[in-house]
N, CA, C and O atoms as a MOPAC input file, in Angstrom:
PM7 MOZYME 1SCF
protein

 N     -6.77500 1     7.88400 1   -31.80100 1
 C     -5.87300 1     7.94300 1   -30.66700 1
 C     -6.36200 1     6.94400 1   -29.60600 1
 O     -7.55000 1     6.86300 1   -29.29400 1
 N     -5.50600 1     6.27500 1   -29.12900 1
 C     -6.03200 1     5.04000 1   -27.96600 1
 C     -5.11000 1     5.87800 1   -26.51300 1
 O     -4.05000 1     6.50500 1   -26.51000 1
 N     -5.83700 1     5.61800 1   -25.67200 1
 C     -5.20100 1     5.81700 1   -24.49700 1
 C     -5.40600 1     4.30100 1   -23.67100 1
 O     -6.38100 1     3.57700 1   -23.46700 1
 N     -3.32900 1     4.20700 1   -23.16500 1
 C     -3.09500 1     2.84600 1   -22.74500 1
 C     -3.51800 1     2.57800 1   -21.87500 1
 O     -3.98900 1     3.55700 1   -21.29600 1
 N     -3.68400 1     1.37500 1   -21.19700 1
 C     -4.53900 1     1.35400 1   -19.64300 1
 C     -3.14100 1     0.83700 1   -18.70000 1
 O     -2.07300 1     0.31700 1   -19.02100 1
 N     -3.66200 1     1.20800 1   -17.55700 1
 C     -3.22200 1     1.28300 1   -16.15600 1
 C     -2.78000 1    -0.08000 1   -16.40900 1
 O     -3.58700 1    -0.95900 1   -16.71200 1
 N     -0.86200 1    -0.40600 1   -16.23600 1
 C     -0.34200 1    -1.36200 1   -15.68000 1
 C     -0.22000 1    -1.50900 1   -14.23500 1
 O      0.67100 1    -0.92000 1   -13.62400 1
 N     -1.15300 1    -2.33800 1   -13.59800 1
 C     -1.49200 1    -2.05500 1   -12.52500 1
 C      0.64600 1    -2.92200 1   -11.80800 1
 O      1.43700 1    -2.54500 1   -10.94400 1
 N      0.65200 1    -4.13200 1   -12.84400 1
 C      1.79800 1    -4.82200 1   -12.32300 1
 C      2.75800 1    -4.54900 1   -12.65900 1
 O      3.66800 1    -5.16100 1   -12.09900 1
 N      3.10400 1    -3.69300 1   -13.54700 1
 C      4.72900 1    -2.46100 1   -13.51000 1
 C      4.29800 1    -1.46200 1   -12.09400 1
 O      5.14200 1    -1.07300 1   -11.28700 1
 N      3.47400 1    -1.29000 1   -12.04100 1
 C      3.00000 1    -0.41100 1   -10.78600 1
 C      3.60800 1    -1.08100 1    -9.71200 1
 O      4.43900 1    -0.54800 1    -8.97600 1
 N      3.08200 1    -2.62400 1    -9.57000 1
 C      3.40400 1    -3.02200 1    -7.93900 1
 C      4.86700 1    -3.76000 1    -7.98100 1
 O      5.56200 1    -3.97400 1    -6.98700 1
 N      5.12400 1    -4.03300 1    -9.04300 1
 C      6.82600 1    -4.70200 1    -9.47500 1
 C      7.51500 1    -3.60000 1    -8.74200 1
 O      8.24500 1    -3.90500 1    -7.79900 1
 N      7.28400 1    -1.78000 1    -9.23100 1
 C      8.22200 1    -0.69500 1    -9.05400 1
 C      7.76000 1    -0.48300 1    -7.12000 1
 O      8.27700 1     0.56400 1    -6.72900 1
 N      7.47000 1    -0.74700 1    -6.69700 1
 C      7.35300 1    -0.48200 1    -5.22900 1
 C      7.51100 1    -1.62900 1    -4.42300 1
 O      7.88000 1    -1.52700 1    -3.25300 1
 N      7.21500 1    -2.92000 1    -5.05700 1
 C      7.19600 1    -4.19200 1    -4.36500 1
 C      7.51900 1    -4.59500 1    -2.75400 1
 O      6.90100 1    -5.03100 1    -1.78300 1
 N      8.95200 1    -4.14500 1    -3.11900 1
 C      9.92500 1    -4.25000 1    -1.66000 1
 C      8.88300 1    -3.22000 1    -0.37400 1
 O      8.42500 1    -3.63800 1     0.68900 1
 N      8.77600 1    -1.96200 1    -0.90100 1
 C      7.93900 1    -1.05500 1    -0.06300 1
 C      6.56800 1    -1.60100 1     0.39500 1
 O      6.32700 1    -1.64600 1     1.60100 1
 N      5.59100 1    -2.04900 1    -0.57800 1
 C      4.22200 1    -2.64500 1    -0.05200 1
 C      4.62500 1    -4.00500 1     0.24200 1
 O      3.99400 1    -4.49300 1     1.17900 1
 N      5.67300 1    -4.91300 1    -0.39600 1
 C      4.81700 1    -6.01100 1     0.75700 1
 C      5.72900 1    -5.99800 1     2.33300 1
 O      5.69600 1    -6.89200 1     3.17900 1
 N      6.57400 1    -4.60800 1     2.40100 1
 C      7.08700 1    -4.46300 1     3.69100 1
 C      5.88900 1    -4.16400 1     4.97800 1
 O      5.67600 1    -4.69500 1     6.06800 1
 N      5.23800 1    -2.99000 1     4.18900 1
 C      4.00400 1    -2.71900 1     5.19200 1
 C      3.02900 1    -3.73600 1     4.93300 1
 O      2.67200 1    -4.05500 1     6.06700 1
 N      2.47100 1    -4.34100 1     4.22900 1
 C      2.07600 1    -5.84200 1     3.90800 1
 C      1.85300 1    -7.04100 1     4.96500 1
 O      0.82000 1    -7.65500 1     5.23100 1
 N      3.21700 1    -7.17700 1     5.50200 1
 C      3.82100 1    -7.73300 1     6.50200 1
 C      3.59500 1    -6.85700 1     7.94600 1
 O      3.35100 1    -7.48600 1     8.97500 1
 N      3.67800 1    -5.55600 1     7.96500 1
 C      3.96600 1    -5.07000 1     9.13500 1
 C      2.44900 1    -4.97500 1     9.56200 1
 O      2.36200 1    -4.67400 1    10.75300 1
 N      1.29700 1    -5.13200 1     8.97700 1
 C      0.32100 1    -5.23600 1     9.23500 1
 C     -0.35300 1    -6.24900 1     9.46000 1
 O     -1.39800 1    -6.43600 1    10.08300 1
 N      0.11000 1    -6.68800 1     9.08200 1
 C     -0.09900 1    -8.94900 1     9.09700 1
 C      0.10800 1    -9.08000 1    10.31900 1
 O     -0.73900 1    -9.29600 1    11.18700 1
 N      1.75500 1    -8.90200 1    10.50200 1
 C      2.14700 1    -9.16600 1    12.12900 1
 C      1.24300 1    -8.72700 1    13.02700 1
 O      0.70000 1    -9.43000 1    13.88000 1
 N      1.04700 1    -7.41300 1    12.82400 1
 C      0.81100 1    -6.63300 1    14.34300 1
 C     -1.07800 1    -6.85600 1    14.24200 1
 O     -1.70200 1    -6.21700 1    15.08900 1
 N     -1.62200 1    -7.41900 1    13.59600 1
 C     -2.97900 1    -7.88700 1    14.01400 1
 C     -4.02300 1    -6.85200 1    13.31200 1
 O     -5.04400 1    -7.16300 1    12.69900 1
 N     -3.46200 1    -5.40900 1    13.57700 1
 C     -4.11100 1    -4.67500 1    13.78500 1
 C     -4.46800 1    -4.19500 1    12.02000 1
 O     -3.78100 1    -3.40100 1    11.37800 1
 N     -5.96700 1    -5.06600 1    11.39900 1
 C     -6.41600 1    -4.94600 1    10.41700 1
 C     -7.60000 1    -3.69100 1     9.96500 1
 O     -8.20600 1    -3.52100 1     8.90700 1
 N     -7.61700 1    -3.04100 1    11.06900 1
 C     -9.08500 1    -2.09400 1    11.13000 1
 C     -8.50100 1    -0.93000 1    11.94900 1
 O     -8.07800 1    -1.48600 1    12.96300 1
 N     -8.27900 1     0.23200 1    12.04200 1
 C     -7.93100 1     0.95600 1    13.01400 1
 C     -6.31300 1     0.57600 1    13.46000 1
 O     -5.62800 1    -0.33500 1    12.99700 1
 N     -5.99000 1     1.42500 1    14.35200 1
 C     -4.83100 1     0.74800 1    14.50200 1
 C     -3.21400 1     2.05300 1    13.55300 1
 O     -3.35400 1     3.03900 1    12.83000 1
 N     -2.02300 1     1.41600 1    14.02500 1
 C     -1.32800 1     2.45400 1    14.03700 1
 C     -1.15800 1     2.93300 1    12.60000 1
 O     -0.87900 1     4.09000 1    12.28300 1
 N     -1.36500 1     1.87100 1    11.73400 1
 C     -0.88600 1     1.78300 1    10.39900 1
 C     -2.00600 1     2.87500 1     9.69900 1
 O     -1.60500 1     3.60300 1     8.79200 1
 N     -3.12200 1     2.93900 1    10.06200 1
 C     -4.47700 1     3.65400 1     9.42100 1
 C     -3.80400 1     4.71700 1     9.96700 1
 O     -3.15300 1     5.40700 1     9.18400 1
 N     -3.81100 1     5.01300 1    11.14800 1
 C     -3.76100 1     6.59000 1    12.04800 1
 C     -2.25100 1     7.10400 1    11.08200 1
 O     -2.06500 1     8.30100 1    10.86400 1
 N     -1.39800 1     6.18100 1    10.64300 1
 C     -0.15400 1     7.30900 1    10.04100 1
 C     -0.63500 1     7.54000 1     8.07000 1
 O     -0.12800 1     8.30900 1     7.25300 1
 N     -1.49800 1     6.76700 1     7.93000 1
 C     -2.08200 1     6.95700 1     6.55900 1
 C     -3.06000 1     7.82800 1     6.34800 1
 O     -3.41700 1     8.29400 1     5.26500 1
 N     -3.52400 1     8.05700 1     7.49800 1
 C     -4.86600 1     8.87300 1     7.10100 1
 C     -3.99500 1    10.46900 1     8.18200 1
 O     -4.66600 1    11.50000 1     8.14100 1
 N     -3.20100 1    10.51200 1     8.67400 1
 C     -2.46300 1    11.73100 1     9.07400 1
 C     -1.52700 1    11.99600 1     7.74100 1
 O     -1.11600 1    13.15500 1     7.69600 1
 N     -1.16800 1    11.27700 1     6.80300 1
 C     -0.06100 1    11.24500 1     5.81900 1
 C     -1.33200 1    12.25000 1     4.58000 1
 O     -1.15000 1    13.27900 1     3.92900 1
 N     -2.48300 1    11.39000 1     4.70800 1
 C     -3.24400 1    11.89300 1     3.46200 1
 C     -4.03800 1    13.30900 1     3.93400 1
 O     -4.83800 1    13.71900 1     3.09200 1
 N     -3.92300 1    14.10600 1     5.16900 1
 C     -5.09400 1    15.10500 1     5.52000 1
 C     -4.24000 1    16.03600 1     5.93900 1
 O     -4.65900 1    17.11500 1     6.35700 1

């Protein structure tokens, strides 16, 4: 029995539009460390 490995690029093909939206929205706004984008990801994950 083989188990298939992780298509990581059917993965990012099926969301694309979604990550490189926030991609961008993080680019723009500077804010690479801290910042609004962390504070709604790490409230999203806890």
């Amino acid at each position: 029995m083989t188990i298939p490995f992780l298509d990581l690029g059917a993965a990012y093909r099926e969301l694309k539009a979604e990550i490189d939206v926030a991609i961008h929205r993080v680019l723009d706004s500077g804010w690479y460390i801290l910042g609004p984008e962390v504070e709604a990801f790490e409230a999203d994950r806890y």
